[in-house]
N, C-alpha and C positions, 0 to 999 in steps of 0.2 A: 496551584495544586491543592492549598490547604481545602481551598473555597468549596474546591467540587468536592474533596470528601466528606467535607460537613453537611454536603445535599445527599449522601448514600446511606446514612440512619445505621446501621448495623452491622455494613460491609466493609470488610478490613481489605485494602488495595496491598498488603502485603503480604497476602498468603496466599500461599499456590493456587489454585483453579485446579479443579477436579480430574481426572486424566479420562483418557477415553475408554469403555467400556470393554472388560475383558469376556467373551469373545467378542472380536467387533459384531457392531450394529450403526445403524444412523442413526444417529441424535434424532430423537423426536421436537416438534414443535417445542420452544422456550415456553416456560411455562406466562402464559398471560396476565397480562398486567394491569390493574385498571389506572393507574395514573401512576408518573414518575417518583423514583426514580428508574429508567427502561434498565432493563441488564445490561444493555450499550452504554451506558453510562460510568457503570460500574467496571465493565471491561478496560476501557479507557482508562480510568486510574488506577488500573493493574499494571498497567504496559511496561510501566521504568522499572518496579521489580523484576515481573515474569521477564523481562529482555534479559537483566543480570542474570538471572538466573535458567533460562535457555541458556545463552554464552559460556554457562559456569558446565551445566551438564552438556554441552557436544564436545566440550575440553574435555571433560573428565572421565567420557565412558569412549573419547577417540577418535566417535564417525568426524570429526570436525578435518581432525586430519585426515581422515582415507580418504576425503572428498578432494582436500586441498591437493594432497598425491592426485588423485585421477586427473584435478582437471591438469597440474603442469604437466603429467605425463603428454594427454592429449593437445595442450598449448604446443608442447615442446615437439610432437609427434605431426605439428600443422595438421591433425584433427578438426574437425567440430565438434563445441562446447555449446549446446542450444538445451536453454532452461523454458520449462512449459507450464502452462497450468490454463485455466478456464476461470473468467470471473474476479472474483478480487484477488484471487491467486493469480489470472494469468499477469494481476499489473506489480505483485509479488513476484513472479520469474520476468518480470520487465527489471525490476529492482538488483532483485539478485544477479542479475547478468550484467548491470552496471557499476555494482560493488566489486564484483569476483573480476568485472576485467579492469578496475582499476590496481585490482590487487596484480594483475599479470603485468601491468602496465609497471608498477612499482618494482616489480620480479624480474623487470626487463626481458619478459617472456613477448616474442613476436605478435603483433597483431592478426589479426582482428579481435581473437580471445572470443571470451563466451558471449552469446547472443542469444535473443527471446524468439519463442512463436509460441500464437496459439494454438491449443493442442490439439482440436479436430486437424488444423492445416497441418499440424506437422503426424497427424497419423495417415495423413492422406500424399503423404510424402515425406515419408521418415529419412532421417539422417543416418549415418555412423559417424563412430568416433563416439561422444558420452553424450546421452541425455538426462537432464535433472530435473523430475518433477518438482511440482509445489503443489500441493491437495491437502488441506488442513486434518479433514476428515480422514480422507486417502478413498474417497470412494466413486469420484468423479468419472464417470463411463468413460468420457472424452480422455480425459488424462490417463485414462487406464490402458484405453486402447494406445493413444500415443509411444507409451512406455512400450508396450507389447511390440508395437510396431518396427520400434527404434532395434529391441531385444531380436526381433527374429532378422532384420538386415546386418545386425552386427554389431550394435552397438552396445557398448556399455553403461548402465543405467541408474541412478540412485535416486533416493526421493528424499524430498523434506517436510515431514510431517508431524501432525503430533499423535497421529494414530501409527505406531512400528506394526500392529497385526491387523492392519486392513488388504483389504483387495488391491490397492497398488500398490502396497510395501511386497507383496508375496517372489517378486518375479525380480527385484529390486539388488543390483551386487553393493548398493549401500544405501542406508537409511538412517539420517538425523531427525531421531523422537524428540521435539519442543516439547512433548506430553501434556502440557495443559488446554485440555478444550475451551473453546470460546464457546460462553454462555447465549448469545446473543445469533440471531442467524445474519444480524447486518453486523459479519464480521469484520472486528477489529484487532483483534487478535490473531485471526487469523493473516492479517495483514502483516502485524509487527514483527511476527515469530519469525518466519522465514528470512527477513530481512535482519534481524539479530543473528540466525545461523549465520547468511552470508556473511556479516562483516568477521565473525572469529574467523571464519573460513578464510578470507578472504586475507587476512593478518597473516595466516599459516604459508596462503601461496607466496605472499610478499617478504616471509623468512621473518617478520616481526613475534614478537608476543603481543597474542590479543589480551586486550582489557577492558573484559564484560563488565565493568564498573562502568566505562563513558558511556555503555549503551544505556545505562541507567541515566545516567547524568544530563545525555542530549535528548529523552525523551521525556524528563522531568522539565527540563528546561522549556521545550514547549509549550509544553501543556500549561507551566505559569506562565508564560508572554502569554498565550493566547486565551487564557479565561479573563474574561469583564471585556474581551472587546468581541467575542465570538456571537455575544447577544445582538447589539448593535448591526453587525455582519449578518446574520441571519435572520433578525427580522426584516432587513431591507430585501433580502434574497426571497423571502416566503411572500411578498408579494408581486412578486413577478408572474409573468407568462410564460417565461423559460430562464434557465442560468448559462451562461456561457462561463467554461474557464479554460482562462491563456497561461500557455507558460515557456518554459526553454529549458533545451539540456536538461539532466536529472531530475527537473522539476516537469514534466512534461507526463513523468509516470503519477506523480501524485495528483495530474489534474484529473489526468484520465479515471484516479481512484477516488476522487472526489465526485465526478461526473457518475458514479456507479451508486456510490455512497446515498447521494440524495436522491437520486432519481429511486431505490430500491427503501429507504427509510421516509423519505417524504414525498413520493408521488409529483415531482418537479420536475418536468423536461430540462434534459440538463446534458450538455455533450460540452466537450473539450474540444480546445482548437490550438496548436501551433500558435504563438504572437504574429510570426511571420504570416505564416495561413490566413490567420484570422481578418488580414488587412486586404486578403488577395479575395473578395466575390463575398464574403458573408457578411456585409456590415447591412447592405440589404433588408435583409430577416431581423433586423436589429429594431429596438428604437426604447424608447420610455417602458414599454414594457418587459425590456428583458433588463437581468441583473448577470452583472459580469465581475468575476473574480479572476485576478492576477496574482499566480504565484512565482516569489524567484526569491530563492536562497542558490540556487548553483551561486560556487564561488568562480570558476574558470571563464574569462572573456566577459565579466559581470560589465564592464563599460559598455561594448556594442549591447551586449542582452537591456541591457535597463536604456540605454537611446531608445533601442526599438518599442520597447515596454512602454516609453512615455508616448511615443505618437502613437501606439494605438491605445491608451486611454484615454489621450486627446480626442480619437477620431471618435471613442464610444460616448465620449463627453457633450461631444457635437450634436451626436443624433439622439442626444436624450437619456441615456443612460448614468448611472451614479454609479463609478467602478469600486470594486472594493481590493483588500489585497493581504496576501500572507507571504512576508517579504522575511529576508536575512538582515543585518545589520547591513549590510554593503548596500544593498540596494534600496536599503530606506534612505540611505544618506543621497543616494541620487535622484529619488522620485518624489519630485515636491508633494507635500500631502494634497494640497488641492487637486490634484489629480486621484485624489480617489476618495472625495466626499463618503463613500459610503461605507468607509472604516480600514482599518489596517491594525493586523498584526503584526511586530516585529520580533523577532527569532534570533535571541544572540549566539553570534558565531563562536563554533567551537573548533579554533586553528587546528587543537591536537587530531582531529579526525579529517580522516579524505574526505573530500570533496562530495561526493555521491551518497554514499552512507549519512554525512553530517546533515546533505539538504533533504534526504529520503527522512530519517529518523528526524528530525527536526521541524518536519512538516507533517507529521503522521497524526501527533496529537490533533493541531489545530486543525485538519480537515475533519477530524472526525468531532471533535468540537464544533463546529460549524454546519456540519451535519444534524447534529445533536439538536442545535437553534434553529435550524429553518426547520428540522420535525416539529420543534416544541411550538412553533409560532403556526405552523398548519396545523396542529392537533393531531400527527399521529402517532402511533408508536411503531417505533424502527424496528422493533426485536424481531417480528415475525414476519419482516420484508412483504406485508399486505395479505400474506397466507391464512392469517384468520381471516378474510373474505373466503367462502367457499368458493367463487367465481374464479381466483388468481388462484387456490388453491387446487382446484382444477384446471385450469390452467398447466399450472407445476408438473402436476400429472398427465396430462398431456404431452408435456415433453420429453416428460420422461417413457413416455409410452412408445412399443413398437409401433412402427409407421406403414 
């Protein structure tokens, strides 16, 4: 962590980020950059404060608790608990819904618990019982409508944001303000925020006292394991023809946020797949030209996960590929390194935290690190997600256009 701050010149990683404009607006384009350090850079070595410090503020002004109220009310009520969002938020309410149901799980609160969708699907078949946005901004159509939708069948509705007076906070019966906006549009902050909400939350449903200190502690911690090997990692990936990443259980969300990450900061065809998945029809599409990354810090059933994990780096090994991997301490101890010539990070485990939350937050860093290196080693810059091309910039506009 020291490393990367001494590449940020002027920017202090422990002072709040600026909050979102009152009356809301959208963020305009990051301002552009001609060479590093991107604003994503800098965001990322925000992340272990700004968490503490999210954690400290949804304690201290409440929403932490009304939420954790709602969701056992609705647990306890055999409700549905479906968290939403669009984009790197939708794999934020993937997150959150994995945290908050282990928090019900530790609650001895009945199953199934809370669960994800994405938000066009779930405004095109709203639920009741409570919906939980995740919209950094709060201004996402798709998640607006969702809310709206869930709001007129019946349900009750809260959002997690760092915008309280935006368009999807308006119609909202709760709203946890993270307040500091991500500087960067290849958001990472955006990523980490909501998932620091969930876990106080998530302490509250489980009758523990949260302590926004570990959220600091297991997000710092990544972020050192995985600088000096994040380069290595990603120049091997920046020459590829596509990236593939496998993963399992909780780690499964962060492949998916990783497969977003580059593909929108580096211009790399990049999809995620299941481990299992990945060995059923895709090896195919495989060979010397693609780069593949393995992630697995879940700590639950980590023996069969890491068996499966090693035969399909075997089988990517076979057809030419050099895997790479962003592993927990458990699972480094099982996956001989020669099975992943093309670098590994290892991630030490933090017993004190669940399971979901520790491999979520624990991997946060080093994907976005990793991200960071396959930009640097193609040459772009991630901050404006390719929108200084007027081409993808219209584009943009395009979709956001009536149709």
């Amino acid at each position: 962590m020291t490393d990367l701050r001494a590449t940020l010149g002027g920017f202090d990683p422990e002072a709040p980020l600026p909050a979102a404009p009152v009356p809301w607006a959208p963020l305009p384009m990051p301002r552009l950059r001609e060479a590093p350090p991107w604003a994503m850079a800098e965001m990322i070595a925000a992340e272990p404060a700004l968490a503490e410090r999210v954690g400290r503020r949804l304690l201290d002004d409440g929403s932490a608790a009304a939420l954790a109220a709602a969701v056992r009310e609705a647990v306890e009520r055999s409700e549905p608990v479906v968290v939403t969002g669009c984009g790197t938020s939708e794999h934020a309410a993937r997150g959150v819904a994995a945290i908050l149901r282990e928090g019900c799980v530790a609650a001895g609160l009945a199953a199934p618990g809370p669960q994800s969708a994405q938000a066009f699907e779930l405004a095109c078949d709203p639920p009741r019982g409570l919906v939980i946005g995740i919209s950094h901004e709060g201004g996402t159509a798709a998640t607006i409508a969702a809310l709206a939708a869930a709001r007129e069948r019946g349900a009750r509705t809260a959002l997690i944001t760092a915008s309280p007076g935006s368009p999807a906070a308006e119609s909202c019966d709760t709203v946890l303000a993270t307040v500091e906006m991500d500087r960067s549009w290849c958001h990472t902050v955006g990523y980490v925020s909501p998932l620091a909400a969930a876990c106080v939350t998530a302490a509250l449903v489980a009758g523990r006292q949260p302590e926004p200190a570990r959220l600091r502690q297991r997000l710092a911690t990544g972020l050192a394991a995985a600088w000096g090997h994040h380069g290595v990692m990603g120049n091997a990936a920046a020459r590829a023809r596509q990236l593939v990443i496998i993963a399992s259980g909780a780690d499964r969300i962060t492949a998916r946020e990783l497969a977003l990450k580059v593909e929108e900061a580096a211009w790399l065809p990049s999809t995620y797949r299941n481990v299992e998945t990945f060995l059923h029809g895709h090896l195919p599409a495989t060979g010397q030209e693609t780069s593949l990354v393995l992630v697995l810090l879940e700590r639950d059933a980590i023996e069969p996960r890491a068996a499966r994990a090693r035969q399909a780096l075997a089988a990517a090994r076979v057809v030419g590929m050099r895997p790479a991997a962003i592993l927990g301490e458990a699972a480094a101890r099982l996956i001989p390194e020669q099975l992943t010539p093309g670098g590994r990070a290892v991630i030490p485990e933090l017993p004190a935290m669940a399971s979901a939350p520790a491999a979520l937050l624990g991997a946060a860093a080093p994907l976005q690190l990793l991200t960071l290196a396959i930009a640097a080693a193609r040459g772009t810059n991630p901050d404006p997600i390719r929108r200084d091309d007027p081409r993808y910039l219209r584009a943009a506009e395009a979709a956001d256009s009536p149709a």
